[in-house]
SERO-4910 file (N, C-alpha, C, O; in steps of 0.05 Angstrom, whole numbers):
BEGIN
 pado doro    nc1    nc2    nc3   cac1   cac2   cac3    cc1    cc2    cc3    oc1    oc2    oc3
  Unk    A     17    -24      0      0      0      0     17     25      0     12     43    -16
  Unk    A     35     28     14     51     47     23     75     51    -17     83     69    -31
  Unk    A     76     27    -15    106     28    -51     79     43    -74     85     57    -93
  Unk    A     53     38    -69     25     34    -84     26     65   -100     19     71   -122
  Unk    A     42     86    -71     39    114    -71     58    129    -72     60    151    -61
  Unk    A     78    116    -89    102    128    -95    113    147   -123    131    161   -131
  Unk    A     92    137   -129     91    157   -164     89    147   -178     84    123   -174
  Unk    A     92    158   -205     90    144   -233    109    123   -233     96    102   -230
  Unk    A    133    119   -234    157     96   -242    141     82   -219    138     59   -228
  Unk    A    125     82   -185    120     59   -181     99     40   -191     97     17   -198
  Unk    A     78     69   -187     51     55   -204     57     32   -226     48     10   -228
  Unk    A     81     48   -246     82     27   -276    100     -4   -265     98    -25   -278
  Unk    A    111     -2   -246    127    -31   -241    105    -41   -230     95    -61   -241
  Unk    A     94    -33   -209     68    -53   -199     47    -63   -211     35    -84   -204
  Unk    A     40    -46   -231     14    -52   -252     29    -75   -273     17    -94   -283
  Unk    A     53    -70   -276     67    -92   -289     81   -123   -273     95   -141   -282
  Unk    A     70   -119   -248     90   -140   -232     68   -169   -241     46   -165   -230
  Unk    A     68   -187   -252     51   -199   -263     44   -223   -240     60   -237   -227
  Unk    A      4   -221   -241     -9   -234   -219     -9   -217   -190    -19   -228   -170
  Unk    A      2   -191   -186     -9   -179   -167    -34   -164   -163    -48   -166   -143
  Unk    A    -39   -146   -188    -68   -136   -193    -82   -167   -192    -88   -171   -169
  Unk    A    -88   -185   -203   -100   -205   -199   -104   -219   -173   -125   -221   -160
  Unk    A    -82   -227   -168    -84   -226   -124   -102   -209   -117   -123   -220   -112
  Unk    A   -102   -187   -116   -113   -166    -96   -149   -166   -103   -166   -163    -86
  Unk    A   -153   -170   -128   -177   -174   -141   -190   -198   -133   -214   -196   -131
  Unk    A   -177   -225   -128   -187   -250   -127   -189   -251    -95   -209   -263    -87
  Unk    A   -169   -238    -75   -173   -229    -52   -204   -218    -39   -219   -226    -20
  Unk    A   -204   -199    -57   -229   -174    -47   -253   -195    -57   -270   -197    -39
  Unk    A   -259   -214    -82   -281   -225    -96   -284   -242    -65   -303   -236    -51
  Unk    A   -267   -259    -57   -269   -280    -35   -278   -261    -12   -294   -276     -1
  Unk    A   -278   -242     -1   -287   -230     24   -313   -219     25   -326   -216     45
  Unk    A   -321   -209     -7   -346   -203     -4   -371   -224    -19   -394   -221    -26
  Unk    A   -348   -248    -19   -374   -270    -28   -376   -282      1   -397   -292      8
  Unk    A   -353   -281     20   -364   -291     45   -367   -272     71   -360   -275     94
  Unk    A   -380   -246     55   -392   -224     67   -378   -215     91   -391   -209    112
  Unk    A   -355   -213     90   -337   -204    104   -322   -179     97   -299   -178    103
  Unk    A   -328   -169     90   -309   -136     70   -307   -118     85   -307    -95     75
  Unk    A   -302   -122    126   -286   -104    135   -266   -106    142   -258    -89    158
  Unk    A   -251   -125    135   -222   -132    144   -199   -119    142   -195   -114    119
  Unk    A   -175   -109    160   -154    -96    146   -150    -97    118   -155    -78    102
  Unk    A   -138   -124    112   -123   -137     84   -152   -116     63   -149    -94     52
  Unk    A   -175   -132     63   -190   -109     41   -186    -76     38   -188    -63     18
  Unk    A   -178    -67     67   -173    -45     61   -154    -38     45   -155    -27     23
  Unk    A   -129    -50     62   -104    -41     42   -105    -47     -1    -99    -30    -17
  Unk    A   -114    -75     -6   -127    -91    -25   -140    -64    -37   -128    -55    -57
  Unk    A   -159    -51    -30   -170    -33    -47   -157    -10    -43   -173      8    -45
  Unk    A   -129      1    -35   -121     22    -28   -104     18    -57   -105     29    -79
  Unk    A    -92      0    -46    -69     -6    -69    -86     -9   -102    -80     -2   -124
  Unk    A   -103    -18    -94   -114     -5   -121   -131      5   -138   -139      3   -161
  Unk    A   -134     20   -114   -138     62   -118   -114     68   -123   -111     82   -143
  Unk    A    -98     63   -113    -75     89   -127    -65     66   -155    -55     76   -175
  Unk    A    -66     55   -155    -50     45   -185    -66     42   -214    -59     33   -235
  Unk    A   -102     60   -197   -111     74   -218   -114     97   -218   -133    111   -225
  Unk    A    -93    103   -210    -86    138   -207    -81    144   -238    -75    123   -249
  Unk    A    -82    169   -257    -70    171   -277    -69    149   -297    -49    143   -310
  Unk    A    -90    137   -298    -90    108   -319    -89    118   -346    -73    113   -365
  Unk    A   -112    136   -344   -108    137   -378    -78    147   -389    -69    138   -410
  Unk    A    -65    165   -372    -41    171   -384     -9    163   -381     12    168   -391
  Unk    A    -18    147   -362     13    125   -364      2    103   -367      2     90   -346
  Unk    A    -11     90   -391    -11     69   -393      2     74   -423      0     95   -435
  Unk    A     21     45   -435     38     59   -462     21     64   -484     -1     54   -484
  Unk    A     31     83   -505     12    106   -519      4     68   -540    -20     64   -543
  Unk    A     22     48   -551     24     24   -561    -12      6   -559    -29     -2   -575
  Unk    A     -7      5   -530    -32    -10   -512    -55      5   -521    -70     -4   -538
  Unk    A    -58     28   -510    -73     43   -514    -91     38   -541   -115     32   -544
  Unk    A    -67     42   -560    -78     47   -581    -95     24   -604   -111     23   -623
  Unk    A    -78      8   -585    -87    -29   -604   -121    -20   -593   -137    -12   -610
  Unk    A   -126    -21   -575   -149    -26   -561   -171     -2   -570   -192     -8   -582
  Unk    A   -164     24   -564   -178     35   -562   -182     58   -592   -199     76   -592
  Unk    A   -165     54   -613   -162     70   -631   -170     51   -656   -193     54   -665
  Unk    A   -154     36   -665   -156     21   -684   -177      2   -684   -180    -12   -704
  Unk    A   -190     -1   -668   -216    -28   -667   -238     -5   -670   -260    -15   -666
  Unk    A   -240     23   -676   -259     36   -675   -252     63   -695   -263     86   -695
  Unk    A   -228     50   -714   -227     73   -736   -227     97   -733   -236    112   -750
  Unk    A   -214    106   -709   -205    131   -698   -176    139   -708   -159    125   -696
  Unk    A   -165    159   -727   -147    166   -726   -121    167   -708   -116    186   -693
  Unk    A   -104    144   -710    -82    149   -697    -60    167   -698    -39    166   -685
  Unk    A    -68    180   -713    -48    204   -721    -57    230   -707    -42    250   -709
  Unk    A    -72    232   -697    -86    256   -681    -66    257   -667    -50    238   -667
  Unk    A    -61    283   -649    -43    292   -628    -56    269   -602    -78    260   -605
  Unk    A    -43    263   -582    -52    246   -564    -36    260   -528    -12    259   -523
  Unk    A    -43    263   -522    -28    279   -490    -37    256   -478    -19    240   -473
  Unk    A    -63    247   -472    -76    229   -462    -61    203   -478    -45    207   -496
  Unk    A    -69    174   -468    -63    149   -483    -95    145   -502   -103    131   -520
  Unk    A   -104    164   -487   -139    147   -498   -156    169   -515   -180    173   -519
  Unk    A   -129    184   -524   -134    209   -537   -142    231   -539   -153    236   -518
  Unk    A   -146    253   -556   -143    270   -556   -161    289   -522   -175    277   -505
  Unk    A   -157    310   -523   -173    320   -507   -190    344   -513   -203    356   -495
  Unk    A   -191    354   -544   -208    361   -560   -239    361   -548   -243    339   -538
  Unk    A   -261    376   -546   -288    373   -542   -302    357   -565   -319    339   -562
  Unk    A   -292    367   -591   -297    344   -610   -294    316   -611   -315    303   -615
  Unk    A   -268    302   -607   -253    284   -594   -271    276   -567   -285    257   -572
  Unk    A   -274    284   -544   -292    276   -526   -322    276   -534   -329    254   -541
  Unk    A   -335    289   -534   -364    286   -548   -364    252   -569   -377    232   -565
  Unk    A   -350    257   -584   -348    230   -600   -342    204   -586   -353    184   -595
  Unk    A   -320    201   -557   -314    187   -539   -351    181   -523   -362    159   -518
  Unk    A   -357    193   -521   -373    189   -500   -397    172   -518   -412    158   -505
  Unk    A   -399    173   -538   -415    151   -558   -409    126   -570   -422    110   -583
  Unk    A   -377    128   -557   -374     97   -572   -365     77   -547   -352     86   -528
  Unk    A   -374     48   -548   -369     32   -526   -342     23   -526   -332     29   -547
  Unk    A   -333     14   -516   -306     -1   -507   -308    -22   -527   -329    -31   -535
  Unk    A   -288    -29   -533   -285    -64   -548   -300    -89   -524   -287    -88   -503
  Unk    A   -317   -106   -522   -326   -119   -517   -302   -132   -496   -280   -138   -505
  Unk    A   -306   -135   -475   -289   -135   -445   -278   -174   -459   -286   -189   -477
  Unk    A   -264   -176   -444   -247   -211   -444   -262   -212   -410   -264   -198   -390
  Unk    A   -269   -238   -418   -288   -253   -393   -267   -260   -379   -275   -269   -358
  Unk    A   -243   -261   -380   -221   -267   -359   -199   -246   -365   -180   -253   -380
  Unk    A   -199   -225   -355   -186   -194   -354   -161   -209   -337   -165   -226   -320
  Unk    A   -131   -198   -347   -110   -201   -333    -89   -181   -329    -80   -166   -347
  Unk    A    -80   -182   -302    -71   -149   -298    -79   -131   -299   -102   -130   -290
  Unk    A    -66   -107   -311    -73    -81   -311   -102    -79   -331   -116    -59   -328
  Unk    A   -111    -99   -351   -131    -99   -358   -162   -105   -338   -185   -102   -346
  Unk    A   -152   -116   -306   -170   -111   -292   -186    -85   -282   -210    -84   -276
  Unk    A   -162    -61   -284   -169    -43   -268   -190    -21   -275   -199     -3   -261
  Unk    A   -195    -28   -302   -216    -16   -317   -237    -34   -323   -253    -27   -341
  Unk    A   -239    -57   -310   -263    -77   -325   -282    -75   -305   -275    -65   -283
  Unk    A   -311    -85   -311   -337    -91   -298   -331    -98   -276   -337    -83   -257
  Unk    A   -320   -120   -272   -319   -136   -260   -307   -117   -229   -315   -117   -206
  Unk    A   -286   -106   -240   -274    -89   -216   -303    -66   -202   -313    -61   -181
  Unk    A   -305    -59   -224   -314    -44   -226   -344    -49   -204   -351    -32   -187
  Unk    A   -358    -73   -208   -382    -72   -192   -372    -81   -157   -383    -73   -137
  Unk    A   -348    -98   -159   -332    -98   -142   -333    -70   -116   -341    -72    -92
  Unk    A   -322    -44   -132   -311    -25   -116   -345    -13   -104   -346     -4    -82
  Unk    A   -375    -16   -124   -398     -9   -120   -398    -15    -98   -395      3    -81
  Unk    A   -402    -56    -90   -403    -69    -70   -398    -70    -40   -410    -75    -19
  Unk    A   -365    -59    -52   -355    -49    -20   -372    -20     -9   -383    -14     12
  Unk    A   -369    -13    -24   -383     27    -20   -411     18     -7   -420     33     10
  Unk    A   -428    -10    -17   -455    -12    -16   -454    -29     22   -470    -28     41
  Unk    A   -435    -40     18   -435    -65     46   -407    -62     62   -407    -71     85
  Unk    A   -384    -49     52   -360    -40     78   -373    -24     92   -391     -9     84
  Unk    A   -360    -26    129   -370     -6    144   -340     11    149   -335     31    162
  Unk    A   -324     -5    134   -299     11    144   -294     47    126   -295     49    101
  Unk    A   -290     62    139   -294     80    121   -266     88     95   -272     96     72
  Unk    A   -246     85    102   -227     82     81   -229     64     64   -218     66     42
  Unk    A   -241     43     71   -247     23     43   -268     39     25   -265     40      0
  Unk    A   -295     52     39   -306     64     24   -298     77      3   -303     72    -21
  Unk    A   -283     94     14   -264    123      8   -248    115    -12   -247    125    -34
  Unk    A   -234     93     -3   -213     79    -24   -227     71    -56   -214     74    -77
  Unk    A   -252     62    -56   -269     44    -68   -282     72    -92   -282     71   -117
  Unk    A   -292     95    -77   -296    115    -91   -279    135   -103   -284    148   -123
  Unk    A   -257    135    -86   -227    143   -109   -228    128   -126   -241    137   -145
  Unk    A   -218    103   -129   -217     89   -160   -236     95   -180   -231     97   -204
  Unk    A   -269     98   -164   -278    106   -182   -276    132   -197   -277    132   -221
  Unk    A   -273    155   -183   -272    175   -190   -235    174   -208   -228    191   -224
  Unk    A   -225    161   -203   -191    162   -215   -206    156   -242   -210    175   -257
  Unk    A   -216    126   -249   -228    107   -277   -245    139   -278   -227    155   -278
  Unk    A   -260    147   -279   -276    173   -297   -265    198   -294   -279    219   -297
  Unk    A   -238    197   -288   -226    228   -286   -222    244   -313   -224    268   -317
  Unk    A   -218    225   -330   -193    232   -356   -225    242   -386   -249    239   -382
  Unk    A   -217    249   -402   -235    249   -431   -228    232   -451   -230    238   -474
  Unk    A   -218    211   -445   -214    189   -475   -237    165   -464   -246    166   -441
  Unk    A   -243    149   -480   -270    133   -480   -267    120   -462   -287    107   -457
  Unk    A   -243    114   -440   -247     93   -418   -263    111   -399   -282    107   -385
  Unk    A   -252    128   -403   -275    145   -363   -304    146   -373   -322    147   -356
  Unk    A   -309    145   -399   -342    144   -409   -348    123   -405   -367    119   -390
  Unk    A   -335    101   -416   -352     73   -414   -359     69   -376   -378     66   -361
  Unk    A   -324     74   -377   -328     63   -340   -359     83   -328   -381     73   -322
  Unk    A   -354    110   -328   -386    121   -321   -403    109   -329   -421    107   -312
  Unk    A   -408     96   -358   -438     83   -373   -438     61   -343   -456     60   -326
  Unk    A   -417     47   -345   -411     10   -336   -427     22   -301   -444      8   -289
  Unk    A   -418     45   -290   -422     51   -258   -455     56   -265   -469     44   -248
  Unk    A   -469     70   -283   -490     80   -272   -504     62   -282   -506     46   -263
  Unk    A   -516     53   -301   -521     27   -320   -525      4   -318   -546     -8   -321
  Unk    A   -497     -7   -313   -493    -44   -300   -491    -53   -286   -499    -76   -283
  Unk    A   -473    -31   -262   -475    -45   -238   -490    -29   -218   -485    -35   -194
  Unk    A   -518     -1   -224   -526     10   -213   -514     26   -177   -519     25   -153
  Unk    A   -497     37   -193   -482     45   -171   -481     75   -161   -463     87   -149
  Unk    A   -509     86   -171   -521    116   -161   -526    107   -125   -513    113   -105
  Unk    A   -549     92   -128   -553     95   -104   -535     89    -75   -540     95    -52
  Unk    A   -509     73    -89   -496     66    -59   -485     95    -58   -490    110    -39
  Unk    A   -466    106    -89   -458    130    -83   -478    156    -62   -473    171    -43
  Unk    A   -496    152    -73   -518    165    -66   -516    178    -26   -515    201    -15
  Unk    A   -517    152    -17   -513    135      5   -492    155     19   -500    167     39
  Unk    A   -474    159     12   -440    163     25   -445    201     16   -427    217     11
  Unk    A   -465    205     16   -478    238     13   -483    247     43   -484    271     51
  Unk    A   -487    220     59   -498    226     82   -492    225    101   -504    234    121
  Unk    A   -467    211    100   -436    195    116   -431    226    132   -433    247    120
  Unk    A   -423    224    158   -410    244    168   -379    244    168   -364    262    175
  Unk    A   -374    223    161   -342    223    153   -340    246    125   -353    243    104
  Unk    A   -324    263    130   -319    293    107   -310    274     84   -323    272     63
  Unk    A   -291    261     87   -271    251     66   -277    233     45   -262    230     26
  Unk    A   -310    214     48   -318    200     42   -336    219     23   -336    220     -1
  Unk    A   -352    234     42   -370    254     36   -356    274      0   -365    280    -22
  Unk    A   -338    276     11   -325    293     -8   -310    277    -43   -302    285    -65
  Unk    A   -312    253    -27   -297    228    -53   -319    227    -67   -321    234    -90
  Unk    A   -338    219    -51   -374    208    -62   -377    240    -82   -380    233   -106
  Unk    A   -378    255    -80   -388    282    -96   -366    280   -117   -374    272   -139
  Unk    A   -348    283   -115   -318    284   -135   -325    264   -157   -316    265   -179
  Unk    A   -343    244   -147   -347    223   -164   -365    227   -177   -367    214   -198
  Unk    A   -380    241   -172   -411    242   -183   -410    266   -201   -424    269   -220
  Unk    A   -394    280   -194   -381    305   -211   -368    297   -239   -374    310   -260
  Unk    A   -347    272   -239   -336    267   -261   -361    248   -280   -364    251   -305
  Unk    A   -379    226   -260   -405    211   -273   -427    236   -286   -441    225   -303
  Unk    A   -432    260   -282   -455    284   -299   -431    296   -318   -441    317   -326
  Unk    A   -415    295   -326   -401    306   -343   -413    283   -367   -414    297   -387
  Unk    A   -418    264   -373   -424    246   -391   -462    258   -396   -480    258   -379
  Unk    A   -463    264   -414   -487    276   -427   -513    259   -425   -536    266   -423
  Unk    A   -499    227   -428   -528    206   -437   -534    199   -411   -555    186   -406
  Unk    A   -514    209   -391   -529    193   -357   -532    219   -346   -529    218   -322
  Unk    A   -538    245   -355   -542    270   -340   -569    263   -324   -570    258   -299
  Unk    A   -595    262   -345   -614    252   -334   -613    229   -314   -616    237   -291
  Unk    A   -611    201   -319   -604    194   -304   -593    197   -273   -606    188   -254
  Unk    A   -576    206   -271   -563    214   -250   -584    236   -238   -587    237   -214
  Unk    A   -595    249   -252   -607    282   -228   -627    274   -220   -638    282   -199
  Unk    A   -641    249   -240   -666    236   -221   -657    220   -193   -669    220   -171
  Unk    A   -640    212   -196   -633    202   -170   -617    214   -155   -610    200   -136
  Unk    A   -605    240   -156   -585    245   -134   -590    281   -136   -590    296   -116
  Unk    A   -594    285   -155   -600    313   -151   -609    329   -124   -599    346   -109
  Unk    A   -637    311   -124   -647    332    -90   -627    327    -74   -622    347    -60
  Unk    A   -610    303    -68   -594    305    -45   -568    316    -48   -556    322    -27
  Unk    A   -554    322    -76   -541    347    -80   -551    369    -70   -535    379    -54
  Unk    A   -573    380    -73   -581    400    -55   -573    397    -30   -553    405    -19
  Unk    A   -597    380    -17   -592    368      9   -570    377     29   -574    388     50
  Unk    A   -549    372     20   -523    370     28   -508    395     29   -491    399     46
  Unk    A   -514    410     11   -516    442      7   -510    455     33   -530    457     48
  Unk    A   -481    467     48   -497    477     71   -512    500     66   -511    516     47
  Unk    A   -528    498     90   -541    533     90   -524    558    109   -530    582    110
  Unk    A   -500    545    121   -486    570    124   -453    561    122   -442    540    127
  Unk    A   -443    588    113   -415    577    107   -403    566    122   -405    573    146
  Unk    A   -384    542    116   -365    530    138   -339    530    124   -334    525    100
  Unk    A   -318    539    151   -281    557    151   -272    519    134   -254    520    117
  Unk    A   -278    506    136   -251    482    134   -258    475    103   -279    471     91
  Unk    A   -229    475     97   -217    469     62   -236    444     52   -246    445     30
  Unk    A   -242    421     71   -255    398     49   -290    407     48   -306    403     29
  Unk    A   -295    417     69   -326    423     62   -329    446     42   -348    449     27
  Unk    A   -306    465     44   -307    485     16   -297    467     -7   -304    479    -27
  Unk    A   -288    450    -11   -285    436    -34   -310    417    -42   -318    406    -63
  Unk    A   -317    417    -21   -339    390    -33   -365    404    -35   -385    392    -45
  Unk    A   -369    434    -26   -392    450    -36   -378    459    -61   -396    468    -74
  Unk    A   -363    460    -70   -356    469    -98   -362    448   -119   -372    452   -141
  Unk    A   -353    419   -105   -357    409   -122   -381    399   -137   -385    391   -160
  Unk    A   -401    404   -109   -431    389   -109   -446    417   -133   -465    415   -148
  Unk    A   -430    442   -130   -441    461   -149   -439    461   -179   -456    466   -196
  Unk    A   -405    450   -182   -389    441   -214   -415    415   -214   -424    414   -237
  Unk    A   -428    396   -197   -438    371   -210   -461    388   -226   -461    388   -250
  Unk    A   -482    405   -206   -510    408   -202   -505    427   -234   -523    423   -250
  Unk    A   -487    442   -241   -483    459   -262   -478    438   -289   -480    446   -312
  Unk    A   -474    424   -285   -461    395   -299   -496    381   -318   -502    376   -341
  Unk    A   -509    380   -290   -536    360   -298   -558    386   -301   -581    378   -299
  Unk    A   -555    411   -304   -579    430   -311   -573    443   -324   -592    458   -332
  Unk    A   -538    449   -340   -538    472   -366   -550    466   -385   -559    485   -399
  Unk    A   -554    438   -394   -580    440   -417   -603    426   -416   -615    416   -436
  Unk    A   -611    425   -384   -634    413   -380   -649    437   -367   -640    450   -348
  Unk    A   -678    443   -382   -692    450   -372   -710    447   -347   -718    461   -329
  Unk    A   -711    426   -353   -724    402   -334   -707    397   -302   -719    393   -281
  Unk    A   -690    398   -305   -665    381   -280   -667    420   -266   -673    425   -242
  Unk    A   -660    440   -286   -662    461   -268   -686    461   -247   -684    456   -223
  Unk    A   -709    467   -262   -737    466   -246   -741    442   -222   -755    444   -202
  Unk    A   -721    415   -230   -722    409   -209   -698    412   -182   -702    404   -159
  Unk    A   -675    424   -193   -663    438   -165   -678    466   -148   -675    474   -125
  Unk    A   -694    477   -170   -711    498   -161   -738    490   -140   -748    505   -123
  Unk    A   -746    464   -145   -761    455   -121   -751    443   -108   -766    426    -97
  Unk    A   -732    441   -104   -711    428    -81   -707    455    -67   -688    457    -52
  Unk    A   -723    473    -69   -711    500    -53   -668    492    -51   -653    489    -33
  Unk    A   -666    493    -78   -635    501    -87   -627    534    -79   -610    541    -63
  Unk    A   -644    551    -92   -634    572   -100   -626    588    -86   -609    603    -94
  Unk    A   -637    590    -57   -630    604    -24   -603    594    -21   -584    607    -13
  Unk    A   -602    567    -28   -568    568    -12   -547    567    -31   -524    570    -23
  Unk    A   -553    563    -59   -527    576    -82   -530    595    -84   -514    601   -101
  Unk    A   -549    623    -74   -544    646    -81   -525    655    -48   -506    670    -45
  Unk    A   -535    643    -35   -521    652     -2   -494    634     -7   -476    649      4
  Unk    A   -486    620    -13   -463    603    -26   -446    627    -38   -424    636    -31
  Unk    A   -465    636    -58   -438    657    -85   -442    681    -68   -433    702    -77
  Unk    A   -449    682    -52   -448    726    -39   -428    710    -15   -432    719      8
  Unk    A   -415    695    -16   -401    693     10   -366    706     -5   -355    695    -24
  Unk    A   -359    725      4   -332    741    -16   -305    724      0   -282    727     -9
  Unk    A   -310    706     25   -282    705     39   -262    693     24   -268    684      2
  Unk    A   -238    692     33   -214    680     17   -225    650     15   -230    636     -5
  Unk    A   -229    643     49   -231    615     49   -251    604     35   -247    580     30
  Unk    A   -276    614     25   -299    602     20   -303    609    -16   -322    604    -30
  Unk    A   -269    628    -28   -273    635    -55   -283    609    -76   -303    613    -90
  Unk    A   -269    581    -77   -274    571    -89   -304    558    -96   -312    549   -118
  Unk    A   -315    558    -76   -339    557    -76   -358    574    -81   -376    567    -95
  Unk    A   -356    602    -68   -371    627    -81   -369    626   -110   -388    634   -124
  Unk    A   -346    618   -120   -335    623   -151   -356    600   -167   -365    606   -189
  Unk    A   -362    576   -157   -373    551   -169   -402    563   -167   -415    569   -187
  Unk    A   -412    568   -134   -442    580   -141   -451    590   -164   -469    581   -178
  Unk    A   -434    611   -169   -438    639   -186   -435    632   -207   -447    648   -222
  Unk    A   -421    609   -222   -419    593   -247   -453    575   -248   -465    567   -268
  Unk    A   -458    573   -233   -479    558   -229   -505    576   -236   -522    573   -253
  Unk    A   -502    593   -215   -534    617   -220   -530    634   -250   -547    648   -261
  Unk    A   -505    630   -261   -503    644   -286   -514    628   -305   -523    638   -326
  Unk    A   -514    599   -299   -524    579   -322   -550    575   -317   -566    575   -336
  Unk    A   -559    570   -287   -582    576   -290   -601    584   -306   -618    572   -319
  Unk    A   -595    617   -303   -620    643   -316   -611    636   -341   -628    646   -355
  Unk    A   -590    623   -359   -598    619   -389   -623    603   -389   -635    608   -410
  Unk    A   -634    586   -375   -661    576   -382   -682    602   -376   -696    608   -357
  Unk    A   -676    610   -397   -709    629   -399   -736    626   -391   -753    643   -385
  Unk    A   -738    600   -393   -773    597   -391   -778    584   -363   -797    570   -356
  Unk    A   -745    597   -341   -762    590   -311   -755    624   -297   -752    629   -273
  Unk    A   -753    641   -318   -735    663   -301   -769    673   -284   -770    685   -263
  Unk    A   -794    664   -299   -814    684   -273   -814    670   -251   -821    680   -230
  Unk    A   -801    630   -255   -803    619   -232   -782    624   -206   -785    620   -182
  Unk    A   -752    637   -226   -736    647   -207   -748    663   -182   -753    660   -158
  Unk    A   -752    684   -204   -765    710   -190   -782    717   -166   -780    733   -147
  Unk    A   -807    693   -174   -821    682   -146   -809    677   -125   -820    669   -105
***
């Protein structure tokens, strides 16, 4: 756990050390088929790999990448690439977010686990049935690591989280956790899952009001609760800039009292968040046809 978090040169030897991602995976499958998933070992088990899906899309070799994700889907490999999973273009992403993955290998090995289903409903599971809270935490970093990036793996992986292995509602869940850190992973995550256009809906039917929810109604001094009201503002701006619909319904969530008392807060400590409100009530009033409902 501890070598797990040493940087890039360690990440790439361990993702390469062959049959350890697989250990740790066949580990975690055995504890939560015999409903045991609060154990040290799981913890560390999903720590270690949270961080060695730190940065996936872009240290994995541009080679790999490209067999998989370029050429089986007639995407120009000649495009500029920063990313492994390409470009970072809005063009380039928009187009990502419509096409699926190459059809998964029913027996994933190595570093090909850390992006599959399989992990993937895995990390839901713990989030749905660990009581330990760093496993949680651990479980919703990876997720949020797998949907950080704009090349087609953080899309599918978002389709694969909200979709297959219905994993709104555990996230959902960890909205309500008084642990900050959990609190603040769970939003981070749900922030990078509404950036994907085809699960916006999706997602605001189920988590929207408690985005609100969670909203404080008066400012609080400490760095992670100003980050995680910023972030819950980048989501809520995410699932209503071109929904008419999803606005009107943060507007009966009585939203609007506490992102406007949110963006009039000027302090140093609370800028990043005043700054996200105010991105937010600006996107708002482009829906025209609720500005008399603002007003009320």
């Amino acid at each position: 756990r501890n070598m797990s978090s040493a940087g890039p040169e360690g990440r790439k030897k361990m993702r390469e050390c062959e049959g350890l991602i697989d250990s740790l995976v066949y580990y975690i499958q055995g504890v939560i088929a015999d409903h045991e998933p609060n154990d040290k070992a799981t913890e560390n088990c999903v720590c270690i790999l949270h961080n060695l899906s730190y940065q996936l899309e872009t240290e994995l070799p541009e080679s790999y990448a490209q067999s998989i994700y370029m050429q089986r889907r007639g995407i120009s490999s000649n495009d500029k690439t920063p990313g492994c999973f390409g470009t970072r273009s809005r063009k380039v992403k928009e187009k990502y977010q419509d096409i699926p993955l190459p059809e998964e290998k029913s027996n994933p090995k190595g570093v090909e686990s850390l992006w599959h289903s399989t992990l993937i409903r895995i990390y839901v599971s713990l989030i749905a049935k660990s009581t330990r809270s760093y496993t949680q935490e651990a479980s919703l970093g990876a997720l949020q690591n797998l949907t950080a990036g704009s090349g087609p793996m953080p899309f599918s992986v978002a389709r694969t989280v909200v979709q297959k292995a219905n994993g709104i509602p555990s996230i959902r869940a960890m909205l309500h956790v008084s642990h900050p850190a959990v609190k603040k992973t769970a939003v981070s995550l749900l922030r990078n899952l509404s950036r994907n256009t085809s699960l916006q809906n999706d997602i605001a039917r189920e988590v929207l009001p408690d985005l609100v929810s969670v909203l404080p109604e008066s400012v609080s001094v400490s760095d992670i609760a100003c980050e995680t009201t910023a972030s819950i503002c980048y989501t809520l701006y995410n699932l209503t800039q071109s929904s008419s619909h999803n606005a009107r319904l943060l507007l009966s969530c009585d939203g609007l009292p506490k992102i406007i008392a949110i963006s009039m807060n000027d302090s140093n400590m609370f800028s990043k968040a005043s700054r996200a409100a105010s991105v937010l009530l600006y996107s708002l009033w482009s829906h025209t046809d609720l500005h008399n409902a603002y007003k009320k």
